[in-house]
C-alpha positions in Angstrom: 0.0 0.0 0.0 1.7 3.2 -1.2 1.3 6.9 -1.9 -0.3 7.5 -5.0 3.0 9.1 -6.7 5.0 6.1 -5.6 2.2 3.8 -6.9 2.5 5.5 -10.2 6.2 5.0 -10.3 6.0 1.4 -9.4 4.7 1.6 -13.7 8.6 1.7 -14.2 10.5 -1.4 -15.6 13.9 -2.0 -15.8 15.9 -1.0 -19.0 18.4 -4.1 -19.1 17.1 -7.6 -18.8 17.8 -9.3 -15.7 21.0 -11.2 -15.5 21.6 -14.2 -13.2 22.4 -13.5 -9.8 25.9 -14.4 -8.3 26.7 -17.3 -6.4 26.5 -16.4 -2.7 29.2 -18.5 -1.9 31.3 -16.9 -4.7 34.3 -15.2 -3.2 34.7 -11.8 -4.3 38.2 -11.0 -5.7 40.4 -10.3 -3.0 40.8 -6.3 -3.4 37.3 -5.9 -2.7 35.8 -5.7 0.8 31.8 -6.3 1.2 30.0 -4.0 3.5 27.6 -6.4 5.5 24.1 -5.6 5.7 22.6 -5.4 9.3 18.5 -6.0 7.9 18.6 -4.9 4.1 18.4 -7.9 1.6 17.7 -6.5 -1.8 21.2 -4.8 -2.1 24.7 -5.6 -1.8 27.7 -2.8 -1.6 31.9 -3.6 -1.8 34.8 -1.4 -1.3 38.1 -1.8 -2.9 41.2 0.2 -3.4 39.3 2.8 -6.7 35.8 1.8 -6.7 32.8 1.5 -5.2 30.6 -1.2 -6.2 26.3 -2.0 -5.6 24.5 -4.8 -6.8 20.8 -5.0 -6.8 18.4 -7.8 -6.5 14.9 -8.5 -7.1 12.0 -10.0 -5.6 13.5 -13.9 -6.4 17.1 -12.5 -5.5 17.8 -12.1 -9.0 20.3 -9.4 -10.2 18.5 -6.3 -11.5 22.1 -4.3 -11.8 25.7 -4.1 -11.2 26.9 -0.9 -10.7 30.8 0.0 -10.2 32.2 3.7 -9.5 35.0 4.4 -9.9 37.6 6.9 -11.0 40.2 4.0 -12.5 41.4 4.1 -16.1 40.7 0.8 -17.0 38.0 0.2 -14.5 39.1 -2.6 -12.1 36.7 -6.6 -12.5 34.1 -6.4 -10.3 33.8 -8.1 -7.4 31.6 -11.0 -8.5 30.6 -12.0 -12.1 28.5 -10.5 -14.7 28.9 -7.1 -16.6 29.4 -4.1 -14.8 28.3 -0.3 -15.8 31.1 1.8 -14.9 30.2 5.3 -14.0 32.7 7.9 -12.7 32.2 9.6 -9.1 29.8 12.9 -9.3 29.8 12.8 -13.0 25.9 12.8 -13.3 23.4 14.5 -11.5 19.7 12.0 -10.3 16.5 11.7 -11.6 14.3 10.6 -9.7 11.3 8.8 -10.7 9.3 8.2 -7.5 8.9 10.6 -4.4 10.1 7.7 -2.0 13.6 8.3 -3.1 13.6 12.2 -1.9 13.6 11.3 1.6 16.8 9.4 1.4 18.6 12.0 -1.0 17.4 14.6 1.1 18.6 13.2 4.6 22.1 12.6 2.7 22.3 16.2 1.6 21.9 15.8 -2.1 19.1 17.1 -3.4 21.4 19.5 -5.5 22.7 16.7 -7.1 19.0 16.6 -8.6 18.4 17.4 -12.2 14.9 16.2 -11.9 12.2 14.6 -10.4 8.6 12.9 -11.1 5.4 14.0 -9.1 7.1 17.4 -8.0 3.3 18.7 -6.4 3.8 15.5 -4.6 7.4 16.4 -2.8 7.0 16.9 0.7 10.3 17.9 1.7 11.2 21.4 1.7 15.0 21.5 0.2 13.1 19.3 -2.6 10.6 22.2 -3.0 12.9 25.0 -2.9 14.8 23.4 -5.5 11.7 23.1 -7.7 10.8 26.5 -6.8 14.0 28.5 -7.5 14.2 26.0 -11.0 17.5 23.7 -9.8 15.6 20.6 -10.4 13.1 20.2 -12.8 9.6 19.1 -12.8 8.9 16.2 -14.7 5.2 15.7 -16.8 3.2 12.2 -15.8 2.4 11.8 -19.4 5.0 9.2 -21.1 5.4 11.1 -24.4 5.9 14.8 -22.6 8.4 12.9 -19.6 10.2 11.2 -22.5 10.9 14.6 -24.0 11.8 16.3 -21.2 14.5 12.9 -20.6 15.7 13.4 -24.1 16.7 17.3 -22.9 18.3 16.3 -19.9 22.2 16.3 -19.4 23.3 12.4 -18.6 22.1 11.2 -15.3 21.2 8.4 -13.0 17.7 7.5 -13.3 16.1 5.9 -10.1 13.4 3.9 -10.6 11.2 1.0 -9.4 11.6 -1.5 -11.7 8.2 -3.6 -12.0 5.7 -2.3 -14.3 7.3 -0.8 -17.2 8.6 2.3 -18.8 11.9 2.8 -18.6 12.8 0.7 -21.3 12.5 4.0 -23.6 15.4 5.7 -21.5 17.0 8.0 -23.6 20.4 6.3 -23.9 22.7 9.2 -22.1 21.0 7.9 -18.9 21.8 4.9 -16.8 18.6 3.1 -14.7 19.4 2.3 -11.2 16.9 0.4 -9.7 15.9 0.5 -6.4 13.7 -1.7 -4.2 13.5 -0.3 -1.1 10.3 -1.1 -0.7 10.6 -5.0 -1.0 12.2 -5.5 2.3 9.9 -6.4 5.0 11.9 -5.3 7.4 11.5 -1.2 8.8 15.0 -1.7 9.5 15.9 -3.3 5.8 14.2 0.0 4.3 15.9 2.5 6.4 19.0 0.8 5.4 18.7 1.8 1.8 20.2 5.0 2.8 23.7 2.9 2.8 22.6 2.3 -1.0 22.6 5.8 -1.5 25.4 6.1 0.3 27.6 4.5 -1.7 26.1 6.1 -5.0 26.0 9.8 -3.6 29.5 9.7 -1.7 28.4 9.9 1.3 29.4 6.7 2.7 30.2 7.5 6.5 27.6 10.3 6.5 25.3 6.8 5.5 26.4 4.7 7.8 26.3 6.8 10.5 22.9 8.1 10.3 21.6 4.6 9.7 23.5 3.5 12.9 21.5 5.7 14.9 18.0 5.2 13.3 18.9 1.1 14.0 19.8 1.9 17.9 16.8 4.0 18.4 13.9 1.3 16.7 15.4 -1.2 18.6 15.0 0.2 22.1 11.9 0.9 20.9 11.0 -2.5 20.7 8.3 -4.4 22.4 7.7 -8.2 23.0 4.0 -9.0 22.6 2.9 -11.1 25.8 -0.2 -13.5 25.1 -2.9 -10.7 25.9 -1.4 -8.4 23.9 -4.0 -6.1 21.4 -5.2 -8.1 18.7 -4.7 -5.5 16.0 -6.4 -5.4 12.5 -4.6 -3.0 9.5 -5.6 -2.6 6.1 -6.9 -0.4 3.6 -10.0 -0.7 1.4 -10.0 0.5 -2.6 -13.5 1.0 -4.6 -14.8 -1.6 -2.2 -12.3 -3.6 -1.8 -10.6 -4.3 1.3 -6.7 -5.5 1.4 -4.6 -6.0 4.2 -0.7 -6.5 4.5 0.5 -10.0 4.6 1.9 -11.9 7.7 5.9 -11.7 6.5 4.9 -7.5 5.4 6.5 -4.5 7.0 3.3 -3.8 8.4 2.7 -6.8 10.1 6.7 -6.6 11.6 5.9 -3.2 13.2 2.7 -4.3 14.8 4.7 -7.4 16.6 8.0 -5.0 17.4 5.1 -2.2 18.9 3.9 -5.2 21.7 0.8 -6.3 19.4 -0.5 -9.4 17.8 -1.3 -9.3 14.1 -4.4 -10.5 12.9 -3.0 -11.9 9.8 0.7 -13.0 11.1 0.2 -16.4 10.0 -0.5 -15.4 6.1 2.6 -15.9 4.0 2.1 -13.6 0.7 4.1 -12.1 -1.8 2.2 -9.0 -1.2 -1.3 -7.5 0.4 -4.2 -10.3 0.7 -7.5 -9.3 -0.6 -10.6 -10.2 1.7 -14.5 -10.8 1.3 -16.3 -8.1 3.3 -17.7 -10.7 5.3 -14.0 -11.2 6.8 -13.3 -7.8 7.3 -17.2 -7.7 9.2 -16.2 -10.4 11.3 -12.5 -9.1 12.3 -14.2 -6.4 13.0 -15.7 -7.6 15.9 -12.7 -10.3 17.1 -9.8 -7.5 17.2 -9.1 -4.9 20.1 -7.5 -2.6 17.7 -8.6 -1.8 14.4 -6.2 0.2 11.7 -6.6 1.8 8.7 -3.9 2.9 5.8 -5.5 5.8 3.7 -5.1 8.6 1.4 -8.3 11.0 2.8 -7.8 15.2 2.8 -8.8 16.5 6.6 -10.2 13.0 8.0 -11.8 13.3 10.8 -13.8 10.8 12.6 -13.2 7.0 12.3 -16.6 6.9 10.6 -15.5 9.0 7.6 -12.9 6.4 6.6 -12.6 4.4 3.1 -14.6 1.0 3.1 -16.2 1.4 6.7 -19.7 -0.5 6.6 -22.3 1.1 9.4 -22.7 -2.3 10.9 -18.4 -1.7 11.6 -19.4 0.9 14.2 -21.0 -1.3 16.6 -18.2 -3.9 16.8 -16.0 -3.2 20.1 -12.8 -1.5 18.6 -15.2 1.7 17.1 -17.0 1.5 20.3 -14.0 1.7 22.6 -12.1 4.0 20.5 -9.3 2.3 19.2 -9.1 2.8 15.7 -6.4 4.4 14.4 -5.1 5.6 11.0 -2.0 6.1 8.8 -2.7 8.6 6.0 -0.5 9.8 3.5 -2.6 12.9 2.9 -1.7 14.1 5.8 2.1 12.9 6.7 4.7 11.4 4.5 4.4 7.7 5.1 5.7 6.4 1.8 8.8 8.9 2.3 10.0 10.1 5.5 8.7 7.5 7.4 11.2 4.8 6.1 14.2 6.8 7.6 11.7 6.7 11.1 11.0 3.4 12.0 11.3 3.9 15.2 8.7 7.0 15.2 6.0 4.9 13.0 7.1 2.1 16.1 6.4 4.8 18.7 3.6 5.8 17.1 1.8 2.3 17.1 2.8 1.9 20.4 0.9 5.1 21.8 -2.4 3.9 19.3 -2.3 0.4 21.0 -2.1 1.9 24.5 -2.8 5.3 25.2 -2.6 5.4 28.8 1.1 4.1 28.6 2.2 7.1 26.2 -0.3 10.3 27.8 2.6 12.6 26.0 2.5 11.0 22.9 2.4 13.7 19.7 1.4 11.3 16.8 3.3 12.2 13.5 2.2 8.7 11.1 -0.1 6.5 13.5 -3.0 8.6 15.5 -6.1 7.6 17.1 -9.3 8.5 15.4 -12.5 9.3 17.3 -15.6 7.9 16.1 
């Protein structure tokens, strides 16, 4: 379940065919040095003695890219097998084509490096916006012929991208596509660690590490254990009738077990959300403490007003007690921000599932909804 503009670039498809993915048990060539990955799964990263290298997998650990910087004249074997696109450090500014990127370029200090972005009356962070505003990076169109153009114009850059659903396959060839999947680690920890992955490609490897050392410190104090009367908690969103909740091995379902709950749905194993009947929804409705709601509604107010609620809902004991809570990306930058604050969205939960334990709380992604 995403923002809208990050939906929209999730229509974005890889320009090079996958390639096979490396042996795991291949030994890199001994001048490189592999950063490990603390939660992150999707992305791999290597130092050696003139380059920099990241390799990207997708949802079946299958190699999406190989990317090596480096300022070496011939650029060194990478550290695995395969080809390798060689690109020279600060060469090329960024596009980016989805507005979940601009939170990790901005917390890195980047956004100059910026020539352009998708969605830009979607940006919610305020370096992006005064960049757009004073005309240092540029607004890209949503219509594929007009954003194709304006690609053409551009000097050569590194396009990010999701890369399921097609579209970048007409990159104008000055570009280079850098995928990034982010979004499928199911892990809040395994997203916030994407800002290593930019890292590396921006240059701001300590400044990285560093500030994804202290984002993993503060989520995991923040961690609850669920004990066996723990909240019963219901999330999902509902779509032109439709209602869809996150699997049992999802992000969401992870942060509702770290915040001290128990996830309706932790034993569903899914590749992605699981659509229900109405008549499931009705009766979990009734069977769960804690009901929660992902949505995209301008000044929402009661818990009555939200997307897919049936007025027999109201009468089932979470919208009588009062503990229904939301998420909505109209109103903060879930899709964005919120994956380099795991620990506030953690916090956040937390204070929704018991209110009297956090009487201080200031919700900033999770908040209680009266009905």
């Amino acid at each position: 379940m995403r923002h809208p503009a990050a939906t929209g670039a999730l229509a974005l498809l890889v320009a090079c065919a996958p390639a096979v993915a490396p042996d795991p048990d291949q030994a890199p060539a001994a001048s490189w040095t592999e950063r490990p990955n603390e939660a992150a799964t999707h992305f791999r990263s290597w130092h050696g003695p003139d380059a920099e290298a990241l390799l990207v997998l997708g949802p079946s650990a299958d190699t999406l890219a190989r990317l090596l910087i480096t300022t070496a004249d011939p650029a060194p074997a990478g550290p695995c097998g395969g080809a390798w696109t060689t690109l020279r450090p600060g060469d090329r500014g960024m596009v980016l084509l989805s507005t979940t990127h601009t939170a990790y370029i901005a917390a890195l200090r980047a956004v100059p490096r910026v020539s352009a972005c998708a969605w830009p009356d979607r940006q919610r962070d305020s370096t992006m916006r005064a960049a757009l505003a004073a005309g240092a990076t540029a607004g890209l169109a949503e219509g594929e012929g007009t954003r194709l153009e304006q690609l053409t114009a551009l000097d050569p850059a590194l396009v990010l991208h999701h890369p399921f659903g097609g579209g970048v396959d007409r990159l104008p060839p000055q570009h280079v596509a850098v995928p990034v999947c982010e979004y499928l680690e199911p892990h809040p920890l395994g997203r916030a660690e994407w800002l290593r992955f930019f890292g590396v490609l921006t240059g701001t490897v300590a400044t990285a590490d560093s500030l994804y050392a202290a984002i993993a410190a503060r989520y995991r104090g923040a961690v609850r254990t669920a004990g066996p009367d723990a909240p019963l908690v219901f999330i999902g969103s509902a779509w032109r009738g439709v209602w869809s909740v996150p699997a049992g091995n999802s992000l969401m379902a992870r942060l509702v077990a770290d915040a001290g709950g128990r996830y309706r749905y932790a034993d569903r194993i899914a590749g992605g959300n699981i659509d229900l009947p109405l008549e499931v929804v009705m009766a979990d409705a009734h069977s769960c403490t804690h009901w929660g709601v992902l949505a995209d509604v301008p000044a929402l107010r009661t818990a009555a007003d939200l997307p897919g609620v049936d007025a027999r809902m109201l009468n089932s004991p979470a919208f009588r007690t009062g503990t229904v809570f939301v998420a909505n990306s109209a109103e903060a930058d879930l899709f964005g921000r919120a994956m380099l604050e795991p620990d506030v969205l953690l916090t956040d939960l937390q204070a929704a599932l018991d209110p009297a334990g956090h009487p201080a709380h200031r919700p900033t992604y999770f908040r209680r909804l009266p009905q």
